[in-house]
NURO-302645 format. One record per atom (N, C-alpha, C): residue in one letter; x, y, z. Coordinates in steps of 0.02 Angstrom, whole numbers, padded with zeros to 5 digits, always signed. Layout:
N
AXYZ...
//
This chain:
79
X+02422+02226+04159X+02400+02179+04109X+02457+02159+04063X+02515+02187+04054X+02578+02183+04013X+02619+02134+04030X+02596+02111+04085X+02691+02094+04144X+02687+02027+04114X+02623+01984+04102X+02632+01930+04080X+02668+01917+04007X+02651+01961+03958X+02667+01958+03893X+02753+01969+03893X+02782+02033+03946X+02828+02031+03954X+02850+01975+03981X+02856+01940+04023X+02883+01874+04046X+02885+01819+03976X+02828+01838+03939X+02849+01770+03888X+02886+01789+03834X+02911+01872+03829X+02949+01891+03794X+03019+01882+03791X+03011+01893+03884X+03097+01877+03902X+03107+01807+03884X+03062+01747+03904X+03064+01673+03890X+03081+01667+03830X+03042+01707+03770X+03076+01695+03700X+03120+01689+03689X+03156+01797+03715X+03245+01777+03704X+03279+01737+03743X+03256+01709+03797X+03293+01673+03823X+03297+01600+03786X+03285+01605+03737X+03266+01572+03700X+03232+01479+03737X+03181+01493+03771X+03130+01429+03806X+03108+01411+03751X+03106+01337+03766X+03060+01299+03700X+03000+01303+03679X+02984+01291+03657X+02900+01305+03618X+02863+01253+03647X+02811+01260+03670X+02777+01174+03700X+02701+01184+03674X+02673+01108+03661X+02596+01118+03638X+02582+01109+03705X+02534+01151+03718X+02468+01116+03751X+02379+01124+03738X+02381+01066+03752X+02287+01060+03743X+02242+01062+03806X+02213+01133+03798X+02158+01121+03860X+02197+01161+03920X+02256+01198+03911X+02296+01224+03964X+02340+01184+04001X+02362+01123+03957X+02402+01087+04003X+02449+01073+03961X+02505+01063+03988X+02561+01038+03929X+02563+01008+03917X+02587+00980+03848X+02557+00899+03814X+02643+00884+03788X+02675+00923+03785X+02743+00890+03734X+02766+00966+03714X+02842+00948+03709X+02869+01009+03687X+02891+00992+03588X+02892+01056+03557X+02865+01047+03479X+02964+01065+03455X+02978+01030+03402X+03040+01035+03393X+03046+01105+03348X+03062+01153+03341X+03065+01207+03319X+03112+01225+03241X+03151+01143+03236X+03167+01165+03172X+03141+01120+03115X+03084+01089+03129X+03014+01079+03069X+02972+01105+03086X+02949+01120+03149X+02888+01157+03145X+02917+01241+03185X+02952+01276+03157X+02960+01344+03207X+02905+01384+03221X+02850+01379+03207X+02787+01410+03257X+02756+01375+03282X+02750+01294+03272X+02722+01246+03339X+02649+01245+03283X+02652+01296+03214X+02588+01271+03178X+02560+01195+03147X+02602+01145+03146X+02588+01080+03136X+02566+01049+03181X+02618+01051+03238X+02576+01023+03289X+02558+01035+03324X+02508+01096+03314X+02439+01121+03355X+02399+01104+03319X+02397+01096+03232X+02351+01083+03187X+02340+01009+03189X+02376+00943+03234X+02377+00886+03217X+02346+00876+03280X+02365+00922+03345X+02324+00908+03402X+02265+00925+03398X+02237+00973+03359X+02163+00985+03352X+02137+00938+03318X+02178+00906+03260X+02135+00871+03218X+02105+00808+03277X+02170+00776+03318X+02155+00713+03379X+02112+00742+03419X+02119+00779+03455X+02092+00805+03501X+02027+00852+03504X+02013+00866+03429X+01963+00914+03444X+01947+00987+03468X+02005+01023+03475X+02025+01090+03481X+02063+01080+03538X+02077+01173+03577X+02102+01182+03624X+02185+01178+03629X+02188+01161+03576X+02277+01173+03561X+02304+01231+03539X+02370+01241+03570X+02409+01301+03560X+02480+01278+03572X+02507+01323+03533X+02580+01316+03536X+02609+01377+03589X+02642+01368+03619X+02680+01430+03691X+02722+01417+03699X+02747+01492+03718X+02841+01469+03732X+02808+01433+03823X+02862+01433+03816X+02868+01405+03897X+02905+01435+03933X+02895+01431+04008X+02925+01485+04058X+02989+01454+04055X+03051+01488+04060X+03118+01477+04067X+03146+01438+04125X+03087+01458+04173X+03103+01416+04249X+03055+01389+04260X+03011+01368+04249X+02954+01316+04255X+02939+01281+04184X+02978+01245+04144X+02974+01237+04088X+02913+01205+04064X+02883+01147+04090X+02790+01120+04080X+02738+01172+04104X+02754+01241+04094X+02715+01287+04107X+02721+01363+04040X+02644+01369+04001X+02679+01420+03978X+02683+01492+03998X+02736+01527+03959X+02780+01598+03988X+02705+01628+03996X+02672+01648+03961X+02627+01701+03978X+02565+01666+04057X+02559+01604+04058X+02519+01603+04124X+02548+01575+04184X+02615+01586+04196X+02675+01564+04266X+02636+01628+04319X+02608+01573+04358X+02588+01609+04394X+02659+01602+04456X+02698+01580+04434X+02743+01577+04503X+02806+01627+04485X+02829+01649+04420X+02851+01677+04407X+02818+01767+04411X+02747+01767+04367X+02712+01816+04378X+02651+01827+04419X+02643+01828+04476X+02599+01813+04513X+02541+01872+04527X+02476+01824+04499X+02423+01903+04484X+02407+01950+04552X+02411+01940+04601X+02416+01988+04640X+02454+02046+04658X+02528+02043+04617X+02566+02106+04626X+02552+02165+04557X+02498+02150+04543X+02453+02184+04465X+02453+02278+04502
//
């Protein structure tokens, strides 16, 4: 249950960009030096959109994907 959290840990320091997405899909990556937790604009996508927004790092090698659900990087069958 860890391996994922670890993968978006390494993505952090690897330092991957922060990306919103709404609904599990990536919507735009968030510029990190006005918003460095992606809290604006997750709070501006909920306000449009109606929830389902989050801010995530993003996988280092699949970048429109975020670090914690790469399934190609972490693939749930080797659990």
């Amino acid at each position: 249950m860890g391996k994922p959290f670890a993968h978006q840990d390494a993505c952090g320091t690897a330092r991957a960009p922060l990306g919103l997405f709404i609904n599990g899909r990536f919507h735009s990556y968030i510029d990190t030096k006005t918003d460095p937790h992606g809290d604006i604009a997750a709070g501006e996508a909920i306000r449009q959109h109606g929830g389902g927004a989050e801010a995530l790092i993003t996988c280092i090698n699949h970048p429109r994907t975020a670090a914690v659900d790469c399934l190609i990087c972490d693939p749930l069958d080797d659990e």
